[in-house]
C-alpha positions as CSV (number, residue, x, y, z in Angstrom):
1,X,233.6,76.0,284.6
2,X,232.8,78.6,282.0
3,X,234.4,82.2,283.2
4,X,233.6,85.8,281.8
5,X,231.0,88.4,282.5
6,X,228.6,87.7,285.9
7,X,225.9,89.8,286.7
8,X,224.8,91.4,290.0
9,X,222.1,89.2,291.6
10,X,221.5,92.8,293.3
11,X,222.4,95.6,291.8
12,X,223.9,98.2,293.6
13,X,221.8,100.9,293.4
14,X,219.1,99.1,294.5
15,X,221.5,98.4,297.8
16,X,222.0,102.1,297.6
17,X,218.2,103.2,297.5
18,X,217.1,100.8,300.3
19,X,220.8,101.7,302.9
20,X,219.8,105.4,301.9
21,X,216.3,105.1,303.5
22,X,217.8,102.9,306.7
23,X,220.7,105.7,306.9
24,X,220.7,108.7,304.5
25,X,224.3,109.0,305.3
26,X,225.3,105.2,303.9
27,X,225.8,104.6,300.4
28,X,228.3,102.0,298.5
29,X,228.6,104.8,295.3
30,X,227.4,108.0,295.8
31,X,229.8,110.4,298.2
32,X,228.1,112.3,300.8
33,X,229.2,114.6,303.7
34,X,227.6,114.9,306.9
35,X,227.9,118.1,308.8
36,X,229.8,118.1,311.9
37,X,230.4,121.6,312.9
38,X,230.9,125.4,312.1
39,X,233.7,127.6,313.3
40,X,234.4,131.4,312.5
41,X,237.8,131.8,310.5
42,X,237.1,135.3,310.9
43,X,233.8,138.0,311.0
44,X,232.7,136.7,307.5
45,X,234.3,133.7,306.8
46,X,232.9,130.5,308.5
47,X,234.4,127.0,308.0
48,X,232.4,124.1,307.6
49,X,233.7,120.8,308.6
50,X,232.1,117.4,307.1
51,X,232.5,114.1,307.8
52,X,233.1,111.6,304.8
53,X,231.2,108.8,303.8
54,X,232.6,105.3,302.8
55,X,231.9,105.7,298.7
56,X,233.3,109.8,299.6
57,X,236.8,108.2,300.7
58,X,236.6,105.4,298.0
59,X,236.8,108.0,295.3
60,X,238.6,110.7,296.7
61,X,241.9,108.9,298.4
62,X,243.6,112.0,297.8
63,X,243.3,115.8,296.5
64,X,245.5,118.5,295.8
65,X,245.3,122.3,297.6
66,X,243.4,124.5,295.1
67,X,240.1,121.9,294.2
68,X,236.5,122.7,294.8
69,X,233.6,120.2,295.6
70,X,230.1,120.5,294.3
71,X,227.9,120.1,296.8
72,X,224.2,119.5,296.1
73,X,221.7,121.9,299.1
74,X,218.2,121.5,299.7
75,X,216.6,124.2,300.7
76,X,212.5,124.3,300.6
77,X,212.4,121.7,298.5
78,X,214.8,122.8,295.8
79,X,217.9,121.6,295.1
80,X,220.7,123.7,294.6
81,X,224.6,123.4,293.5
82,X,227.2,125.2,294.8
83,X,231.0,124.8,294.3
84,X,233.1,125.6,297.6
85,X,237.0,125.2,297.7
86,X,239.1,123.1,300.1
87,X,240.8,124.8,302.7
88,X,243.1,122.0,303.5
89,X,245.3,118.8,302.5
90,X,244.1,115.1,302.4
91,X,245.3,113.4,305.4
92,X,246.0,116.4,306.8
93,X,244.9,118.7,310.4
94,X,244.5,122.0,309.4
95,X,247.6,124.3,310.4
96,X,245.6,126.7,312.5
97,X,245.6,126.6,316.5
98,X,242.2,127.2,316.9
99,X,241.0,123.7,316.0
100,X,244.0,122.0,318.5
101,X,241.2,121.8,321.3
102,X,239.4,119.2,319.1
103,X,241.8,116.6,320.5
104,X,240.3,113.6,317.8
105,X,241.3,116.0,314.8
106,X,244.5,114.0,313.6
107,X,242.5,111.1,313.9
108,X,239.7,112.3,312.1
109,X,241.7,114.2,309.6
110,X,241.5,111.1,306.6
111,X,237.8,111.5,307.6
112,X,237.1,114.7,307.2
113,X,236.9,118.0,304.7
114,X,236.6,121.8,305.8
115,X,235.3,124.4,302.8
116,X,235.3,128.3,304.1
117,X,232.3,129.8,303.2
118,X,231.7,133.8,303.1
119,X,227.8,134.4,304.4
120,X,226.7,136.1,300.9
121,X,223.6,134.2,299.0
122,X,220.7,131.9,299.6
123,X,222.8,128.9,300.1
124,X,226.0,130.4,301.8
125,X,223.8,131.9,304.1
126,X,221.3,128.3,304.5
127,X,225.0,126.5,305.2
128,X,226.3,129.1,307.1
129,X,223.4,129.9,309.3
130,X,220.6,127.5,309.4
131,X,221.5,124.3,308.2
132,X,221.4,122.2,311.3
133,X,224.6,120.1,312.2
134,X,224.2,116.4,311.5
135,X,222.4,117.4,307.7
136,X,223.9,115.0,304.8
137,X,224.6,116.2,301.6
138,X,225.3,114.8,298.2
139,X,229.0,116.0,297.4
140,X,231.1,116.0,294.4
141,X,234.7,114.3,294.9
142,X,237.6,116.7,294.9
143,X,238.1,118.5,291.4
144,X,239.4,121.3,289.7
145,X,242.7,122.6,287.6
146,X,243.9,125.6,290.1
147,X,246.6,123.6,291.6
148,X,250.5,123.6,291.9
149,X,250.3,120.4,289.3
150,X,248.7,122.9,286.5
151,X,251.8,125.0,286.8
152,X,254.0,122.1,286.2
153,X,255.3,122.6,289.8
154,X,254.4,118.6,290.0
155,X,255.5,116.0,287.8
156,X,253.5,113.3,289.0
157,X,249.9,112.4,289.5
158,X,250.8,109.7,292.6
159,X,248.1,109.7,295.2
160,X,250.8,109.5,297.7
161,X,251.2,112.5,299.1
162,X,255.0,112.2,300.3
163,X,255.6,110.2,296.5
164,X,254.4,113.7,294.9
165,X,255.8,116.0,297.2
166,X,259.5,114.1,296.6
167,X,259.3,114.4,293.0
168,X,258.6,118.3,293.0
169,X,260.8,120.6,291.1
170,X,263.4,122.4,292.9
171,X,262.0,125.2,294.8
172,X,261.0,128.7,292.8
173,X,259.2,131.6,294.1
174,X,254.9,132.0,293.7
175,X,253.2,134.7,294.0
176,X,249.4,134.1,295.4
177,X,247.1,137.1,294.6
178,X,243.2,137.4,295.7
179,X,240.7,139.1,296.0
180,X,237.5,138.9,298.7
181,X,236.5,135.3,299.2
182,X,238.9,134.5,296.3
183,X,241.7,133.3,299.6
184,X,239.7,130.2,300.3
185,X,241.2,128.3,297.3
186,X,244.5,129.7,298.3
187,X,244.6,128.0,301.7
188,X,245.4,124.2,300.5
189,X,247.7,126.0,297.7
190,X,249.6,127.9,299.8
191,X,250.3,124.8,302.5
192,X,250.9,122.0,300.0
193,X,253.5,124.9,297.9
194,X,255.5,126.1,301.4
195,X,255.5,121.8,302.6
196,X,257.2,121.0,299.3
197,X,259.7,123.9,300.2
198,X,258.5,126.8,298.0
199,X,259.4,130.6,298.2
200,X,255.7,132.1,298.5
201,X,254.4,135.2,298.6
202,X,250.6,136.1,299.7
203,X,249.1,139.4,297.6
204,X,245.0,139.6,299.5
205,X,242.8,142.7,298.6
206,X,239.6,142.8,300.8
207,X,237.4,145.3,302.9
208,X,238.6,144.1,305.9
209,X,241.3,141.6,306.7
210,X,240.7,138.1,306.8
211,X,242.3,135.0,308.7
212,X,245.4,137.5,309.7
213,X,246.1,135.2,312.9
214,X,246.2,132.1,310.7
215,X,248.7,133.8,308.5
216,X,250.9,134.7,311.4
217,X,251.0,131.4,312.3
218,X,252.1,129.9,308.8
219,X,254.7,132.6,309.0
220,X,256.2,131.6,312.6
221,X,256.2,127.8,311.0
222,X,257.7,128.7,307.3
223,X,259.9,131.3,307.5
224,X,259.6,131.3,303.1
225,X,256.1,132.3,303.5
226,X,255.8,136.2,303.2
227,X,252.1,137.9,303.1
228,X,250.3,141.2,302.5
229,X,246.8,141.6,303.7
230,X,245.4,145.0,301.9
231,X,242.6,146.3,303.8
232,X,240.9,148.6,300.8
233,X,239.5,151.0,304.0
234,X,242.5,151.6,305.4
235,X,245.5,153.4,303.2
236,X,248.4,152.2,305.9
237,X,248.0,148.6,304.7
238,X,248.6,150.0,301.2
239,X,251.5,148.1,299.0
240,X,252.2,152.3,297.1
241,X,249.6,154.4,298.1
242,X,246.8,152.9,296.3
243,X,244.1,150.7,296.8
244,X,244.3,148.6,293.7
245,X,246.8,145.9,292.2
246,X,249.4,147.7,290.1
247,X,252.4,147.3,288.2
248,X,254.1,149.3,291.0
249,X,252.8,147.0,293.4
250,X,254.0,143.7,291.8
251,X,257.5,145.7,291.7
252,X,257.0,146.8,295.4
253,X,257.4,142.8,296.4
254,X,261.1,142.7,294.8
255,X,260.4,138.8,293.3
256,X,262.6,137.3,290.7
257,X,259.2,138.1,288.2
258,X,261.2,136.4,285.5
259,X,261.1,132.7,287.7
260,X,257.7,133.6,289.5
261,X,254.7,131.2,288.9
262,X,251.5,133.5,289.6
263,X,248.1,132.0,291.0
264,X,245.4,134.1,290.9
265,X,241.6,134.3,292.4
266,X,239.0,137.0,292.7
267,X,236.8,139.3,290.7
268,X,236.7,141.0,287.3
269,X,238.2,144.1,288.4
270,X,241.2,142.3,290.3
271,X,242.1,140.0,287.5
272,X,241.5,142.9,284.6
273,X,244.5,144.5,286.7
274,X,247.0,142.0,287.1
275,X,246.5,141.4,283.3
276,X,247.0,145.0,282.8
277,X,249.8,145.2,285.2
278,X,251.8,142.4,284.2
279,X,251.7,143.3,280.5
280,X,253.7,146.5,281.8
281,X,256.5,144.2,282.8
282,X,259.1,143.2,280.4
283,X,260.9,140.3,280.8
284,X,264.3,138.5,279.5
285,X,264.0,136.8,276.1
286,X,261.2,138.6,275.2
287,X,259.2,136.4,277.5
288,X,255.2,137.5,279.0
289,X,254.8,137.6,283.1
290,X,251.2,137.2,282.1
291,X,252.2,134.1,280.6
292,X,253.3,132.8,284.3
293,X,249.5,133.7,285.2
294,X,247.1,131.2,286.5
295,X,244.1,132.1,287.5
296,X,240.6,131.2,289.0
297,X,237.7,133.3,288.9
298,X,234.5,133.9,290.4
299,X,231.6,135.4,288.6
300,X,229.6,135.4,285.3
301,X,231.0,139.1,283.6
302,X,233.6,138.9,280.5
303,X,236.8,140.3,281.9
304,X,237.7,143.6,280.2
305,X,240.9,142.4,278.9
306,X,241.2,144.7,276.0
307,X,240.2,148.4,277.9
308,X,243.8,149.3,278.3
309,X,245.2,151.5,275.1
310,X,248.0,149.2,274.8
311,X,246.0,146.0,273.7
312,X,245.2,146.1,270.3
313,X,241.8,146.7,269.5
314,X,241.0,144.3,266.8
315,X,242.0,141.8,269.3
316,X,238.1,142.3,270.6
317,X,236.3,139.8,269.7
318,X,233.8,140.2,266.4
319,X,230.2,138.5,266.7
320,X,230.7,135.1,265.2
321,X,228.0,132.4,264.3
322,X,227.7,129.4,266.7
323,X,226.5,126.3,265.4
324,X,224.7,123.8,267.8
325,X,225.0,121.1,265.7
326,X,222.6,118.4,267.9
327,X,220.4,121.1,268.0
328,X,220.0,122.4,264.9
329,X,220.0,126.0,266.2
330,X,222.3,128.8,265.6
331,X,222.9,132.3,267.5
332,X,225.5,135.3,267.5
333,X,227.8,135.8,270.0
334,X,230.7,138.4,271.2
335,X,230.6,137.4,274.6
336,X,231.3,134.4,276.3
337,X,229.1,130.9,274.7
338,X,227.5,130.7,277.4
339,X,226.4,134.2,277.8
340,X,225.1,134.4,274.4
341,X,223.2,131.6,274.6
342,X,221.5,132.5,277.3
343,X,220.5,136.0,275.5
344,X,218.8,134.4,272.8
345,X,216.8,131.9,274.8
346,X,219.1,128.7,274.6
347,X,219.5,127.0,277.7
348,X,222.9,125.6,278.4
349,X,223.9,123.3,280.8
350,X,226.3,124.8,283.6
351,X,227.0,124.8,287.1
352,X,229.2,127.6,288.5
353,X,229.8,129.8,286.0
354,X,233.3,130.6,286.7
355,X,235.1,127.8,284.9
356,X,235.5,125.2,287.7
357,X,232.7,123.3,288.3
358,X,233.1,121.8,284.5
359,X,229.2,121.3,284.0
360,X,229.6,123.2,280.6
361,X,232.2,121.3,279.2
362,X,231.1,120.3,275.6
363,X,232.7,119.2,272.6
364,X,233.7,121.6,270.0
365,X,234.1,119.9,266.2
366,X,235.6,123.2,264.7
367,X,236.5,126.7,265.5
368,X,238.7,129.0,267.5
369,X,237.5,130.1,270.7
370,X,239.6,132.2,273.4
371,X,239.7,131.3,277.1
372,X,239.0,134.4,279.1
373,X,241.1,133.7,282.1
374,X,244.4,132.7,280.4
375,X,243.7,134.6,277.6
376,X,245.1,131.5,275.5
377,X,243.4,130.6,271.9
378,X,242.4,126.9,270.9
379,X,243.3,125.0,268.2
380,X,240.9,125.0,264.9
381,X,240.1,121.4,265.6
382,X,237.9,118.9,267.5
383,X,238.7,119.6,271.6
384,X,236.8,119.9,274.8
385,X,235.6,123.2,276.0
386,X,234.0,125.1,278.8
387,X,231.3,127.9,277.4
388,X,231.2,129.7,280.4
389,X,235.0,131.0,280.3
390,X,235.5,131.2,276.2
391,X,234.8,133.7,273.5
392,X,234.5,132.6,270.2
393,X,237.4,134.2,267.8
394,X,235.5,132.6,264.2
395,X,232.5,130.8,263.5
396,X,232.6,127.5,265.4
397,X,230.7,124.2,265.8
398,X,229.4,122.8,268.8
399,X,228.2,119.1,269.0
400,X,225.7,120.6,271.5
């Protein structure tokens, strides 16, 4: 009997189309979440828990503390995409004692992912607020770089949770610094580090202080988890009498700086000063602490990277010529791709703006560009690139 290629007698998305109008929930490709219920982490932060779908749990056996999903809202009629991070671990209840009444939630827990959402927006404030519970959503699986593997804290990519945590490095200290709604990603981070038996210190700057009871309680189980919740009102929570990350302040936490991995989230102004602050800080060798920086940011504004008097000013980026090869089109730009784009009428594809969604990825044939959150500068060659988080440094090529 003759072997080799056999097509579907009934394709699958065909199945999909006709299980989605039987049961908008069921699909054999597409993930999808299903809202459960809301709780209140705190006065403006509410979590969202979802139940998974079969293709959702298919794709996405496993994820690491630190990734987003996308999720995909209607609201009026429109569509709209949003990326939210993961509080929590796959597999995994969350830590906090509030949820220990729902006594199915370390059965559900494979079943299940929780985002914390601050009530800011038209659709934080639809998810938060109106959506009704039951409402299914097309999701994104688990995604994103700001993890403990990006820091090289992991040396394998095993979906097995207890294979990866027994092939972690020995234990060294991170330091976890946000801003605002910047903590959510720093939830899963900060579990999965202190399980695989890291030294970890919590840096939050906010108006008012957030999830401080679920902070006590990773404390009373991890006695290597230290944190500092900065309320920006109230000069008693103050790290050295001011209200904004510092040099001083970095000092004030007495870390080993030279063997400190940093993981950073929050606005312009937050990560402009750790940049600042840690280029203030020698270390051994001749070595950077901004080098040890990772960092995750929220927002569409170019970081002002080169206001302090110590950078060198030609650093600043020039305007350079950007070639959109596909398109035949061409524009200036001193500012971030996509930014520049945008100001001369050239519509870009992109999702969150803030370098984690990846919807701007594109290919770039030649050029040097310079990512504005590490701060790193490409190669002159063909690579992948994300326009919404890199400034060109010469005239480049986009197969665009």
């Amino acid at each position: 009997m003759a072997t080799g290629y056999r097509p579907e007698v009934i394709q699958r998305a065909f199945v999909d189309f006709v299980g989605s109008r039987l049961h908008p929930f069921w699909s054999l490709t597409a993930p999808k979440l299903r809202l459960l219920r809301r709780y209140a982490l705190s006065q403006d932060l509410i979590a969202l828990q979802f139940e998974t779908n079969q293709a959702f749990r298919q794709q996405a056996s496993d994820w690491q503390g630190g990734q987003y999903l996308n999720l995909n809202v209607l609201i009026d009629g429109i569509y709209h995409q949003r990326s939210y991070s993961l509080v929590g671990l796959a597999h995994q209840p969350l830590w906090w004692q509030d949820d220990i009444h729902d006594k199915s939630r370390k059965n559900r827990s494979n079943l299940t992912v929780t985002i914390a959402v601050k009530p800011q927006g038209l659709v934080s404030n639809y998810l938060t607020k109106r959506m009704p519970l039951g409402t299914t959503l097309n999701s994104s699986v688990p995604s994103g770089s700001f993890t403990l593997a990006q820091a090289s804290l992991t040396q394998s990519t095993s979906t097995d949770k207890h294979a990866t945590a027994a092939t972690l490095k020995q234990p060294a200290s991170l330091l976890f610094i946000a801003g605002g709604s910047g903590i959510t990603p720093m939830l899963g981070l900060i579990t999965q580090a202190l399980q695989c038996q890291y030294e970890v210190t919590l840096l939050h700057y906010n108006r008012t202080v957030l999830l401080e009871k679920q902070w006590q309680q990773l404390a009373a189980m991890y006695p290597a988890f230290t944190y500092h919740l900065i309320n920006t009102e109230d000069a008693n929570s103050y790290l050295t009498g001011t209200r904004h990350l510092s040099t001083d302040s970095l000092l004030a936490l007495d870390l080993p700086l030279a063997d400190t991995q940093i993981f950073a989230c929050g606005s312009r102004a937050l990560l402009t000063g750790l940049y600042t602050a840690t280029d203030k800080i020698s270390l051994p060798n001749g070595k950077q602490l901004r080098d040890h920086v990772i960092v995750e940011n929220f927002g569409n504004v170019l970081p002002n990277f080169y206001s302090d008097q110590t950078h060198d000013k030609a650093e600043k980026p020039d305007k350079q010529t950007i070639y959109l090869r596909t398109r035949q089109r061409q524009f200036s730009s001193d500012t971030t791709l996509l930014m520049a784009a945008e100001k001369v009428g050239i519509r870009l594809t992109h999702g969150c703006r803030q370098g984690i969604c990846q919807l701007c990825r594109c290919h770039k044939i030649s050029g040097v560009v310079k990512n504005i959150q590490t701060g790193k500068m490409s190669s002159d060659g063909d690579e992948f690139i994300q326009t919404c988080i890199n400034v060109a440094m010469t005239d480049i090529v986009l197969d665009v």
